[in-house]
N, C-alpha and C positions, 0 to 999 in steps of 0.2 A: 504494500500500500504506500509507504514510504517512498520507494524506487519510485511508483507510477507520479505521484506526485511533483516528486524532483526534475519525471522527463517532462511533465505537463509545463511545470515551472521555466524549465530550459528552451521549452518549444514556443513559450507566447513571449518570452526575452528575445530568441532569434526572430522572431516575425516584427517584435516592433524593432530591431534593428534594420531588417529588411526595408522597413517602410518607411524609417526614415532617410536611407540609403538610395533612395529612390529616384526623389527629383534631381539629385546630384548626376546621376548616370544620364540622363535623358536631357539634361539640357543643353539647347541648341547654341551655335555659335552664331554672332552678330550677323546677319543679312549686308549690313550695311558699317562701310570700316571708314574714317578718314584715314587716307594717310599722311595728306602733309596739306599744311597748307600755309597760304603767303599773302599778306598783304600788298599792292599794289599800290595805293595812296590810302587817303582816310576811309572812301567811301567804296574803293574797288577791289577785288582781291581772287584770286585765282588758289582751284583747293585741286590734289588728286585724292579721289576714290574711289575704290573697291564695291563692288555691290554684287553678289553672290559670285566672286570670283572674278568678275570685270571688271576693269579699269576704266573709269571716266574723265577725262576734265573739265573742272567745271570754273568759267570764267564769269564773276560775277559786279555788276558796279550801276552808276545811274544809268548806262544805256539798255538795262538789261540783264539776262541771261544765259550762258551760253555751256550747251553742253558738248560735247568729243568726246565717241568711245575711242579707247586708245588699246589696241592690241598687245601692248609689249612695253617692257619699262626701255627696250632697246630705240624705240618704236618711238615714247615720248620724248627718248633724248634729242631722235633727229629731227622729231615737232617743231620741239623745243630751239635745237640750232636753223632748220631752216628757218622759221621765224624771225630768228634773229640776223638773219646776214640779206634779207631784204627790206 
């Protein structure tokens, strides 16, 4: 009677361990990531980010806003350079 007891005792300990153990396993990672971002002037500023694994840029200020998917961090360097050598 003892024994039965002790396993009932040891079995409703692992289940609320179980349950709380829970929401930890199953929770999701961010959908959506900054990864950097820059200021331009006071009111303009341009951000990279990630959104389920894609890369966007997103250029934002009073005229607007503008987004670019960008395929590759290789991709945004030469965005990046050609923009700047015209």
């Amino acid at each position: 009677m003892v024994g039965a007891l002790a396993l009932a005792g040891l079995g409703t300990w692992v289940l609320k361990q179980r349950r709380l153990a829970l929401p930890g396993r199953f929770a999701q990672t961010p959908r959506l990531h900054v990864v950097q971002r820059v200021g331009l002037s006071a009111r303009s500023g341009v951000a990279l980010i990630e959104v389920d694994g894609r890369s966007f840029l997103v250029v934002h200020g009073d005229g607007g806003t503008r987004i670019r998917r960008v395929s590759s961090r290789a991709a945004l360097m030469a965005q990046a350079l050609k923009g700047q050598s015209s």
